[in-house]
Biotite code that builds the C-alpha atoms (Angstrom):
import biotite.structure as struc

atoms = struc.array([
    struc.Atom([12.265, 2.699, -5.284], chain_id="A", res_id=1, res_name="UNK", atom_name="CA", element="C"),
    struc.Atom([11.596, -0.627, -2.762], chain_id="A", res_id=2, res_name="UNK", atom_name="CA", element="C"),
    struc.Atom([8.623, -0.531, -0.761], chain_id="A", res_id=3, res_name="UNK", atom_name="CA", element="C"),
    struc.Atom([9.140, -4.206, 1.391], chain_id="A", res_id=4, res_name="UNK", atom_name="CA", element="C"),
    struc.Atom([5.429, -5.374, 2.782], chain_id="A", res_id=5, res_name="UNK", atom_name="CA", element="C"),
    struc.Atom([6.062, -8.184, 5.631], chain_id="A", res_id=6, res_name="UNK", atom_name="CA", element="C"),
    struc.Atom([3.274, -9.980, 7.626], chain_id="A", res_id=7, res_name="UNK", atom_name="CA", element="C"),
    struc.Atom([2.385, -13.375, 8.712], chain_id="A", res_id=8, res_name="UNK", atom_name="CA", element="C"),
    struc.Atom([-0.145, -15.509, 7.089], chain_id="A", res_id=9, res_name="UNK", atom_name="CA", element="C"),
    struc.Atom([-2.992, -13.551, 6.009], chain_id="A", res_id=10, res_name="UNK", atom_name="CA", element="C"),
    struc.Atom([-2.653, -10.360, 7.441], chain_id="A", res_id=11, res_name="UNK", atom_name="CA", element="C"),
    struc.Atom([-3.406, -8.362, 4.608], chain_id="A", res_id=12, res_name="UNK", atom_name="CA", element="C"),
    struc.Atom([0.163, -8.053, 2.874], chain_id="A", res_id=13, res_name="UNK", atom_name="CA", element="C"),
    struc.Atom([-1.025, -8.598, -0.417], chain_id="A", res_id=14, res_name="UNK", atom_name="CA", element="C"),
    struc.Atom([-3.750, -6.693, -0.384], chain_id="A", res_id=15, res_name="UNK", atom_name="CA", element="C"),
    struc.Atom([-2.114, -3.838, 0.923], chain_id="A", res_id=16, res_name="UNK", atom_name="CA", element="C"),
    struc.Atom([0.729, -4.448, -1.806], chain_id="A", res_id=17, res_name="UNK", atom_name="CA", element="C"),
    struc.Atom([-1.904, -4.458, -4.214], chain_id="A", res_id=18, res_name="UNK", atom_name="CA", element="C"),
    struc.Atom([-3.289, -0.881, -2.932], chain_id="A", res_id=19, res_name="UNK", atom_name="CA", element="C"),
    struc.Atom([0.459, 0.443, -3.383], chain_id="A", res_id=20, res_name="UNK", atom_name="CA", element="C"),
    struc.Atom([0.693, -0.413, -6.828], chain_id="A", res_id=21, res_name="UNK", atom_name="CA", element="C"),
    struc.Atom([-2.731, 0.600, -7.936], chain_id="A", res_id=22, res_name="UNK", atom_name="CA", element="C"),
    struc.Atom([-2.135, 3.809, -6.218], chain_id="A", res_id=23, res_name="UNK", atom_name="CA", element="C"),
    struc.Atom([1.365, 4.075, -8.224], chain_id="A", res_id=24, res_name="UNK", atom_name="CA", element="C"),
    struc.Atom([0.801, 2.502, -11.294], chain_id="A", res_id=25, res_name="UNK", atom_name="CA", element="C"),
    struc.Atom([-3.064, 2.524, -12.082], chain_id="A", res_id=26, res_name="UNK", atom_name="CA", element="C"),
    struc.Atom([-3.844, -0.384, -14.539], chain_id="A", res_id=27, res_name="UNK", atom_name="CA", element="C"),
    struc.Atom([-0.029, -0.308, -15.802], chain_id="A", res_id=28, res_name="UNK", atom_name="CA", element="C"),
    struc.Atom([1.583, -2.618, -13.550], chain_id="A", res_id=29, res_name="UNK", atom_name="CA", element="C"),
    struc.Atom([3.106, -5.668, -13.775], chain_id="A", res_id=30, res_name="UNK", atom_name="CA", element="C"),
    struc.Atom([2.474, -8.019, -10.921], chain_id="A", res_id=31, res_name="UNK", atom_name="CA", element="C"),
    struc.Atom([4.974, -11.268, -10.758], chain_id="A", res_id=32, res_name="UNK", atom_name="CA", element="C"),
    struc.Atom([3.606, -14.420, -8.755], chain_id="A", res_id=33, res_name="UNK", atom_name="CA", element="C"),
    struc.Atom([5.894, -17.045, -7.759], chain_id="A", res_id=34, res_name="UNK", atom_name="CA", element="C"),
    struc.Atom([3.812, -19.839, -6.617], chain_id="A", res_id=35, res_name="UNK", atom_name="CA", element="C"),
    struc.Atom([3.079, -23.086, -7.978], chain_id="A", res_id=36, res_name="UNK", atom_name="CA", element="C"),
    struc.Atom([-0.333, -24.561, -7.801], chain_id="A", res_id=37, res_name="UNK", atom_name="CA", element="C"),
    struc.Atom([1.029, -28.132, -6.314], chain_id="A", res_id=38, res_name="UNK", atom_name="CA", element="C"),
    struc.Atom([-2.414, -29.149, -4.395], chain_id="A", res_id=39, res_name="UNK", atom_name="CA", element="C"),
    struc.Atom([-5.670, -28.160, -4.696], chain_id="A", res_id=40, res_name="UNK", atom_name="CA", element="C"),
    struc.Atom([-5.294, -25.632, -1.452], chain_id="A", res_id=41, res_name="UNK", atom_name="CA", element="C"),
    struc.Atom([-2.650, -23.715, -3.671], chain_id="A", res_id=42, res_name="UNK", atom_name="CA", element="C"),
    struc.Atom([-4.471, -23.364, -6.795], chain_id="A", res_id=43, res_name="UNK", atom_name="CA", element="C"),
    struc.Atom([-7.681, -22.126, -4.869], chain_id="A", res_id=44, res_name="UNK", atom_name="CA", element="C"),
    struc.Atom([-5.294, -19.384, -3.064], chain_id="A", res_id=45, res_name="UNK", atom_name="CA", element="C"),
    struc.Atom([-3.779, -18.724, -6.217], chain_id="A", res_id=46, res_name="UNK", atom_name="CA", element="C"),
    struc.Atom([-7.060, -18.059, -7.938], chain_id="A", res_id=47, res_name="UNK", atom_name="CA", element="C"),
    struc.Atom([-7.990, -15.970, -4.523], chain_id="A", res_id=48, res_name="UNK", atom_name="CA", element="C"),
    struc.Atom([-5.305, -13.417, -5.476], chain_id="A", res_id=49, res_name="UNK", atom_name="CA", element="C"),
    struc.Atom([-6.008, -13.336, -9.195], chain_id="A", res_id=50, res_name="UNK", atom_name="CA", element="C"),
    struc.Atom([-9.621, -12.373, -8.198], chain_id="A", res_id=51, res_name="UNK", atom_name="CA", element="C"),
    struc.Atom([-8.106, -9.710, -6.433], chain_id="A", res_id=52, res_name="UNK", atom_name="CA", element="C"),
    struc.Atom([-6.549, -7.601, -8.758], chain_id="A", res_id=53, res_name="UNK", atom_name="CA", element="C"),
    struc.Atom([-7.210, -5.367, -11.603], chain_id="A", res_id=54, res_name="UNK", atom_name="CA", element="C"),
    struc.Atom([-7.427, -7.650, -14.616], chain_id="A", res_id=55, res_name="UNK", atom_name="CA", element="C"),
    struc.Atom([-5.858, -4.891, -16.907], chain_id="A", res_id=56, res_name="UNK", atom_name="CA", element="C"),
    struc.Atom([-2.783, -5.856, -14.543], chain_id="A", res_id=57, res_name="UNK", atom_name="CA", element="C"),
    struc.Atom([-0.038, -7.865, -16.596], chain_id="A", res_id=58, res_name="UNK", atom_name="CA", element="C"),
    struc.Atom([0.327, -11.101, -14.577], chain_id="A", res_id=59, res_name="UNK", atom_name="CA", element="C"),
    struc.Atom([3.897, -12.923, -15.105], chain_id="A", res_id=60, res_name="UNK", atom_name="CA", element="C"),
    struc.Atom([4.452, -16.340, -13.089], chain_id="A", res_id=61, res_name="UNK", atom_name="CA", element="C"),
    struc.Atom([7.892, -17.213, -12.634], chain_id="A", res_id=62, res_name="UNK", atom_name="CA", element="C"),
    struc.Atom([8.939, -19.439, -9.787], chain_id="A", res_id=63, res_name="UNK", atom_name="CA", element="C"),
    struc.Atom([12.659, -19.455, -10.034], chain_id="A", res_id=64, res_name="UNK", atom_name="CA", element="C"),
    struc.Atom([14.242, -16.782, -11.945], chain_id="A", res_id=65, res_name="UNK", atom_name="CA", element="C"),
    struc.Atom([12.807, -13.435, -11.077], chain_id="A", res_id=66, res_name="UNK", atom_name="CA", element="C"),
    struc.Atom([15.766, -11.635, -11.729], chain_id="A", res_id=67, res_name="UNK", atom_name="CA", element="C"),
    struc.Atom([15.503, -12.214, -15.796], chain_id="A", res_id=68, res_name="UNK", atom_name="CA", element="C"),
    struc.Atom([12.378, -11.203, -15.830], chain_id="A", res_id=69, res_name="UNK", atom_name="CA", element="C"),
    struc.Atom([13.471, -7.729, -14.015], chain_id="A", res_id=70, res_name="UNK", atom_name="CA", element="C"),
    struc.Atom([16.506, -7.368, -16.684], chain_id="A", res_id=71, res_name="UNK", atom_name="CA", element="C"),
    struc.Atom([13.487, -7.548, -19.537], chain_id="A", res_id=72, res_name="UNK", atom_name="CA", element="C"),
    struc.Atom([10.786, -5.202, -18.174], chain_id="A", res_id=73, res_name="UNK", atom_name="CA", element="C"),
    struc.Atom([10.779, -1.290, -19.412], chain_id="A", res_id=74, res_name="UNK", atom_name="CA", element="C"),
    struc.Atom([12.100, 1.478, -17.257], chain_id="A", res_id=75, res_name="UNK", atom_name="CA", element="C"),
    struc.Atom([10.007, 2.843, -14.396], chain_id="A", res_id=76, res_name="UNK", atom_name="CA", element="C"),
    struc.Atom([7.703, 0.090, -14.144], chain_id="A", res_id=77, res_name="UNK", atom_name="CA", element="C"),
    struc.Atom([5.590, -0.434, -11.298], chain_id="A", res_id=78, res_name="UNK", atom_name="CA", element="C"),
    struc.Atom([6.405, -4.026, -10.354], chain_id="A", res_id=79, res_name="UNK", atom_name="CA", element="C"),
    struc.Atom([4.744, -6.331, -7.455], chain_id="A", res_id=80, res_name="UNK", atom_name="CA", element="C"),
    struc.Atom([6.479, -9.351, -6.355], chain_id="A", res_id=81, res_name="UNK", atom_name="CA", element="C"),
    struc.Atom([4.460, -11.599, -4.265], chain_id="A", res_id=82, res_name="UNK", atom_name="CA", element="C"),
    struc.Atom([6.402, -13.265, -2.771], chain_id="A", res_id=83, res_name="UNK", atom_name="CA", element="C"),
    struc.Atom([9.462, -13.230, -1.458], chain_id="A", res_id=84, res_name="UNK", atom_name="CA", element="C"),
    struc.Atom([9.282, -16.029, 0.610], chain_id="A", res_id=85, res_name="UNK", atom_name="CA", element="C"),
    struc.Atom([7.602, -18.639, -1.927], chain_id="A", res_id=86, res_name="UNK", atom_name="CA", element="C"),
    struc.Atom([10.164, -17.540, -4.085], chain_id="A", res_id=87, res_name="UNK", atom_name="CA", element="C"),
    struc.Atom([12.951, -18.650, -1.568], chain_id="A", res_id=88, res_name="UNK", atom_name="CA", element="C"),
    struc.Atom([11.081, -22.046, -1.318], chain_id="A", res_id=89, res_name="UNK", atom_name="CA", element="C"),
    struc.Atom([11.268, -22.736, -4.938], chain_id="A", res_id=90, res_name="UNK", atom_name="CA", element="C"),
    struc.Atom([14.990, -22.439, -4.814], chain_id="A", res_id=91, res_name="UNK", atom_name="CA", element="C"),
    struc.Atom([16.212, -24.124, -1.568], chain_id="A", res_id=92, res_name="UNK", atom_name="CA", element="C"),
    struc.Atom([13.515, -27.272, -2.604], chain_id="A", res_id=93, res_name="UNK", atom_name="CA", element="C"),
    struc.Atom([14.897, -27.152, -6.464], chain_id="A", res_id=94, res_name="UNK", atom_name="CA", element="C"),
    struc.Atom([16.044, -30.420, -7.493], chain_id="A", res_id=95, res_name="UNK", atom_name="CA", element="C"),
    struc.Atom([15.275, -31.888, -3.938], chain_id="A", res_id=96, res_name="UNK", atom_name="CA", element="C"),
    struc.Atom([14.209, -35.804, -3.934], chain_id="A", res_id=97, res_name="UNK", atom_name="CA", element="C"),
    struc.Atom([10.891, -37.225, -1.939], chain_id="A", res_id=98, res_name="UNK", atom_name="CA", element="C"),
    struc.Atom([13.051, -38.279, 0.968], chain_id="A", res_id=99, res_name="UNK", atom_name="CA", element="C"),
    struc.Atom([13.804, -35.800, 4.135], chain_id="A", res_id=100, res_name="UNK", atom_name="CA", element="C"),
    struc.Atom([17.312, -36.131, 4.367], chain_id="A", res_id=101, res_name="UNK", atom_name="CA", element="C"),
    struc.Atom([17.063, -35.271, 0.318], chain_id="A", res_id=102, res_name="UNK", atom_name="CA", element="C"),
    struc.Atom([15.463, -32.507, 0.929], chain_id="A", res_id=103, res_name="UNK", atom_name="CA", element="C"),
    struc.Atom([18.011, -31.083, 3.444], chain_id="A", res_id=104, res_name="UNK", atom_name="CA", element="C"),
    struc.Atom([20.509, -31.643, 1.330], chain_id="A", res_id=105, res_name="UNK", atom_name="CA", element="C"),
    struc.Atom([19.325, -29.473, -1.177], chain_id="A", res_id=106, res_name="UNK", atom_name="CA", element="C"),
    struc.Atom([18.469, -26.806, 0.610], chain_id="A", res_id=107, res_name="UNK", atom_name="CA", element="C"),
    struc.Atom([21.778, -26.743, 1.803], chain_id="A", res_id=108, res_name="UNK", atom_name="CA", element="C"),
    struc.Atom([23.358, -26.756, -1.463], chain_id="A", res_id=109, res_name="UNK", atom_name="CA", element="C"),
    struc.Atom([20.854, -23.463, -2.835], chain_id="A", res_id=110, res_name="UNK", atom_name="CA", element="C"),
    struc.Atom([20.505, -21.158, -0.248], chain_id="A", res_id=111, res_name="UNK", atom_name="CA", element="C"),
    struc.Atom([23.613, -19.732, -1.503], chain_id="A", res_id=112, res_name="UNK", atom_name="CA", element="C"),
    struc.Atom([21.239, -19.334, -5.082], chain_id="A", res_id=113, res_name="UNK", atom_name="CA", element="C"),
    struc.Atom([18.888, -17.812, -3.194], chain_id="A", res_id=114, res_name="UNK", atom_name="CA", element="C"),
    struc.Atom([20.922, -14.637, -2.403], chain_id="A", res_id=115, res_name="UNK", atom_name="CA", element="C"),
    struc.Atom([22.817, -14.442, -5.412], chain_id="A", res_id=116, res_name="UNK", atom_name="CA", element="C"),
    struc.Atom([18.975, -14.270, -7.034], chain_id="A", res_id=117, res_name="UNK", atom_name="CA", element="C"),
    struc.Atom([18.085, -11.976, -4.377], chain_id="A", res_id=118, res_name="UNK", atom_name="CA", element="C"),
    struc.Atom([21.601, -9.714, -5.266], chain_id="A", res_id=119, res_name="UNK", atom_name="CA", element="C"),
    struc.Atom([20.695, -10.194, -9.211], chain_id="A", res_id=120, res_name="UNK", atom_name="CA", element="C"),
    struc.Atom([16.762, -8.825, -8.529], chain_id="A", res_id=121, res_name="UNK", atom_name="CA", element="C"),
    struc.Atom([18.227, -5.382, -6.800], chain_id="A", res_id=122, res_name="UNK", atom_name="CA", element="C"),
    struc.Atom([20.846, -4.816, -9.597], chain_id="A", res_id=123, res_name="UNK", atom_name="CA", element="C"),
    struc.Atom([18.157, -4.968, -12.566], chain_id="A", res_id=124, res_name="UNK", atom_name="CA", element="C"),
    struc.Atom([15.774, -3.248, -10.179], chain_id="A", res_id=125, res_name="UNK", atom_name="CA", element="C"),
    struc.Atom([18.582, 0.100, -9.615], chain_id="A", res_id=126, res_name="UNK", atom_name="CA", element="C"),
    struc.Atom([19.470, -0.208, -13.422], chain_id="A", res_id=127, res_name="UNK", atom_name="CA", element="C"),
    struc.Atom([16.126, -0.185, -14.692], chain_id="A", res_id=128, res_name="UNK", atom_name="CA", element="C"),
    struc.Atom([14.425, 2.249, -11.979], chain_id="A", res_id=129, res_name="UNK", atom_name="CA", element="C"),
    struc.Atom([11.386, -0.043, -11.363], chain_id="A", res_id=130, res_name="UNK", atom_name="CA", element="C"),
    struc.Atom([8.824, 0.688, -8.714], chain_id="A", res_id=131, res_name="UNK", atom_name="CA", element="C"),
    struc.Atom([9.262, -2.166, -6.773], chain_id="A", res_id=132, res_name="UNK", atom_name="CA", element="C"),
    struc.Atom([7.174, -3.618, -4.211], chain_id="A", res_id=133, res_name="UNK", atom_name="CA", element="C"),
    struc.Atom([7.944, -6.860, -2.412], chain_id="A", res_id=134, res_name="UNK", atom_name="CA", element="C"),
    struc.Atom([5.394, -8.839, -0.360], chain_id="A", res_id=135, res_name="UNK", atom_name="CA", element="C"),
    struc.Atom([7.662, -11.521, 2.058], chain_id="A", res_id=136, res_name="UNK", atom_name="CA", element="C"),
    struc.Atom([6.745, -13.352, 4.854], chain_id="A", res_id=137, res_name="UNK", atom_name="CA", element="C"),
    struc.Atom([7.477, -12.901, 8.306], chain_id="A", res_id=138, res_name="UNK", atom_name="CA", element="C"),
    struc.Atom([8.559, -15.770, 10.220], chain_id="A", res_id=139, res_name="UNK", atom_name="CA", element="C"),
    struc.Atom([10.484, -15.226, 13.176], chain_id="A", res_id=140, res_name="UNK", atom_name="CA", element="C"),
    struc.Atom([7.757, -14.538, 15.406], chain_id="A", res_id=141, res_name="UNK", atom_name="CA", element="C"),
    struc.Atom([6.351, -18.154, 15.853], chain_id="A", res_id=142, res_name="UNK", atom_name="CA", element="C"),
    struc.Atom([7.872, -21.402, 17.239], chain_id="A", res_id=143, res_name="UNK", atom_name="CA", element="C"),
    struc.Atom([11.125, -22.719, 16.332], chain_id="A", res_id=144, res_name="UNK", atom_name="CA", element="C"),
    struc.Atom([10.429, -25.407, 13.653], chain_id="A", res_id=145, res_name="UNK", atom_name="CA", element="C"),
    struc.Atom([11.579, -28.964, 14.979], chain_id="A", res_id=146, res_name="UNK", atom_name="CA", element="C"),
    struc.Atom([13.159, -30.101, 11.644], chain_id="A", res_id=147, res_name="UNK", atom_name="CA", element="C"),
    struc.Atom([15.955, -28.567, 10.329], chain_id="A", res_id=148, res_name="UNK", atom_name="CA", element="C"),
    struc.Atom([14.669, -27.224, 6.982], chain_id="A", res_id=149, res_name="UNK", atom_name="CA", element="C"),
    struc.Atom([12.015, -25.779, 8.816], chain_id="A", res_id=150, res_name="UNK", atom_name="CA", element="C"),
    struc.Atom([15.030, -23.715, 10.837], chain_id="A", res_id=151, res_name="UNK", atom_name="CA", element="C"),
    struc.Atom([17.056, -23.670, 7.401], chain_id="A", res_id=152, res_name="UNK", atom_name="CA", element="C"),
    struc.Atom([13.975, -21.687, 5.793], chain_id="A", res_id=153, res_name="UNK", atom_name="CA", element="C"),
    struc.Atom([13.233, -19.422, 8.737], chain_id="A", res_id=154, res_name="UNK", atom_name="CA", element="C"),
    struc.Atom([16.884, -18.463, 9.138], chain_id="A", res_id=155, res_name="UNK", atom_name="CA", element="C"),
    struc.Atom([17.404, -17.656, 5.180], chain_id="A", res_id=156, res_name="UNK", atom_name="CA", element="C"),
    struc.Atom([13.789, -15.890, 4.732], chain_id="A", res_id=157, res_name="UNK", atom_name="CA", element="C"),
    struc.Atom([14.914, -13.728, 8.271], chain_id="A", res_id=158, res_name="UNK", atom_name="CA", element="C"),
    struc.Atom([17.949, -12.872, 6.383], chain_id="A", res_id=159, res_name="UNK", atom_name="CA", element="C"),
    struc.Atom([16.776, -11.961, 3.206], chain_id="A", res_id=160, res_name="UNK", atom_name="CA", element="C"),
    struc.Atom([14.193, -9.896, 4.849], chain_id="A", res_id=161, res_name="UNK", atom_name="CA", element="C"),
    struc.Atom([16.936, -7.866, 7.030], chain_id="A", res_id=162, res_name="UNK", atom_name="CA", element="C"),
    struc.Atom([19.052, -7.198, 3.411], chain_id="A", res_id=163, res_name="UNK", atom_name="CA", element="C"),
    struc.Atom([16.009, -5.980, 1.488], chain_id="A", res_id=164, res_name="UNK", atom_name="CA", element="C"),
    struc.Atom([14.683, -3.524, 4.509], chain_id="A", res_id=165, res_name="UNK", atom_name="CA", element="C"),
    struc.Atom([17.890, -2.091, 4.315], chain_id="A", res_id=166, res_name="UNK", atom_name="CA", element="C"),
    struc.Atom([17.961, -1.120, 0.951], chain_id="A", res_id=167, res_name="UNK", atom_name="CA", element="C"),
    struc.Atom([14.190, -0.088, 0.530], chain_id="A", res_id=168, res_name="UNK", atom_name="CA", element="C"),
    struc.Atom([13.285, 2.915, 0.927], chain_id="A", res_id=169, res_name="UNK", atom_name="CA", element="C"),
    struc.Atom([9.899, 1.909, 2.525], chain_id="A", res_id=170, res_name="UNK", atom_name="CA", element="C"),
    struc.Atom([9.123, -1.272, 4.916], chain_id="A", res_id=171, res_name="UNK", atom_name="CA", element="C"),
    struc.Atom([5.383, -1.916, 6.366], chain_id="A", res_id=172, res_name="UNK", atom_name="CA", element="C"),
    struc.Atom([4.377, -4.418, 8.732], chain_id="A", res_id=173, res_name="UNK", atom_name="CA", element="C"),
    struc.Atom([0.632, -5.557, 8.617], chain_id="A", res_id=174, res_name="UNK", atom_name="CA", element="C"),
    struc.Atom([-1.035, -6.659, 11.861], chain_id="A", res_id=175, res_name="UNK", atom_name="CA", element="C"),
    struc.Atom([-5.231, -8.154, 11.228], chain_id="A", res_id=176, res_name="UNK", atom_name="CA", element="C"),
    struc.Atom([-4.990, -6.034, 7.772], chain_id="A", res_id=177, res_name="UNK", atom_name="CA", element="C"),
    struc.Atom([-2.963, -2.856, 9.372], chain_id="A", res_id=178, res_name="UNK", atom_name="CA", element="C"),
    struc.Atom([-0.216, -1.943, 8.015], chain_id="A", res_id=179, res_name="UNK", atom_name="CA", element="C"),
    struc.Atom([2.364, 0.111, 10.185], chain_id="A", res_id=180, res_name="UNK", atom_name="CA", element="C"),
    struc.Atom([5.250, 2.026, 8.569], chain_id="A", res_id=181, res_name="UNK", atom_name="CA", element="C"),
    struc.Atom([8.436, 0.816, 10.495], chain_id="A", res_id=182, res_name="UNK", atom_name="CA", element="C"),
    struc.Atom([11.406, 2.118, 8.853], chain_id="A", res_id=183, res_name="UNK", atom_name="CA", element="C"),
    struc.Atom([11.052, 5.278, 9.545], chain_id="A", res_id=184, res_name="UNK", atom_name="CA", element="C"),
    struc.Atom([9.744, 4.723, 12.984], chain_id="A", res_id=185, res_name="UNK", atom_name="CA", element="C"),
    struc.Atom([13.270, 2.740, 13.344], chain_id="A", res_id=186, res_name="UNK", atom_name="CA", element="C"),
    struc.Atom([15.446, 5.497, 12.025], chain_id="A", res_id=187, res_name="UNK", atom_name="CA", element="C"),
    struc.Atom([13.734, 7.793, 14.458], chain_id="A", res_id=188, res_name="UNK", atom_name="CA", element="C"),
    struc.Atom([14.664, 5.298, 17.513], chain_id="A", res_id=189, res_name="UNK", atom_name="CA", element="C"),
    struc.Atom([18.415, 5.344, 16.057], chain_id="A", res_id=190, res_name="UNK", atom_name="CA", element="C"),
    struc.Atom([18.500, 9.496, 16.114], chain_id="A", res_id=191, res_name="UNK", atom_name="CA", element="C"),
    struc.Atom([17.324, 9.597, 19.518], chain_id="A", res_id=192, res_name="UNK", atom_name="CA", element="C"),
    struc.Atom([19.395, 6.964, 20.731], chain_id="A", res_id=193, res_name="UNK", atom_name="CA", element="C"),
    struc.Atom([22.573, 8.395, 19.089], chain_id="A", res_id=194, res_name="UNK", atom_name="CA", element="C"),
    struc.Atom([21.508, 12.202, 20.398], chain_id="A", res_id=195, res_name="UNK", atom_name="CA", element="C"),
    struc.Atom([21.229, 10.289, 24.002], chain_id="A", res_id=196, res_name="UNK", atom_name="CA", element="C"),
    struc.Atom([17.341, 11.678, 23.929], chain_id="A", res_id=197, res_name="UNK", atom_name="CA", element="C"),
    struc.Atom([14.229, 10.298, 25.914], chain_id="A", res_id=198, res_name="UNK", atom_name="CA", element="C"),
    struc.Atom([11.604, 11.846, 23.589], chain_id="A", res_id=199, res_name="UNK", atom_name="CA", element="C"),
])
């Protein structure tokens, strides 16, 4: 089971993760972070979300390789990963220099990593049945960035989102803290559109 949660910056997608799993899982879930407190703004959003969850929650940070820690958790867990798109960050910036043309570089050379994790995280996922719920970003719906990673991130984090909505069974989208179920609402537009209906 993959329940994806997408939204733009802080509309309520962890949160409402959060409520999933507790829902689920009660105090027995594991919830994997993948940021890195690099500034001072990052640690204090980092200690935000640890606020906001159960503390009986088992809290694992990993920033790269999320995929090993799926192959080593017990069947059936209830898993949040939060998120996605922080995760995909890690991996296109790993090994990247201070310089900008560095940096591009790099990214170029992992985004390839990035869906091979991506691929790696669903095959432990079906082999080990876990509950899993992914927060990821959504970042299609704002200006086209003017540097090329920028358009390099947006591109690969649109992509990964498209290949994990169509294997979960479940995909929200959270407006201002609402959260709208929009797989099913798509796969209802597809059977009316292949049955040539107007309803």
């Amino acid at each position: 089971m993959i329940t994806l949660v997408l939204g733009g910056a802080r509309s309520g997608k962890s949160s409402f993760a959060q409520q999933i799993a507790w829902q689920r899982g009660g105090y027995d879930v594991i919830y994997l972070a993948t940021a890195l407190s690099g500034d001072e703004e990052m640690a204090a959003r980092i200690k935000d979300h640890r606020q906001n969850r159960p503390i009986e929650w088992k809290t694992i940070e990993e920033p790269l390789q999320v995929s090993k820690i799926f192959s080593a958790l017990p069947p059936g867990q209830v898993v949040v990963l939060d998120c996605l798109t922080i995760l995909i960050s890690n991996i296109l910036l790993r090994e990247a220099e201070a310089g900008p043309t560095d940096f591009d570089f790099a990214a170029t050379g992992n985004e390839k990593e990035v869906f091979l994790e991506i691929e790696m995280m669903l095959k432990h996922s079906r082999e080990k049945k876990l509950d899993l719920i992914m927060v990821s970003n959504e970042v299609g719906q704002s200006l086209v960035p003017t540097y090329r990673l920028g358009r390099l991130y947006r591109d690969v984090v649109g992509r990964a989102n498209q290949l994990l909505a169509g294997v979960a069974g479940q995909v929200y989208l959270l407006y201002a803290g609402l959260p709208v179920e929009i797989k099913e609402l798509a796969q209802k537009h597809l059977e009316q559109y292949h049955n040539g209906g107007d309803e």
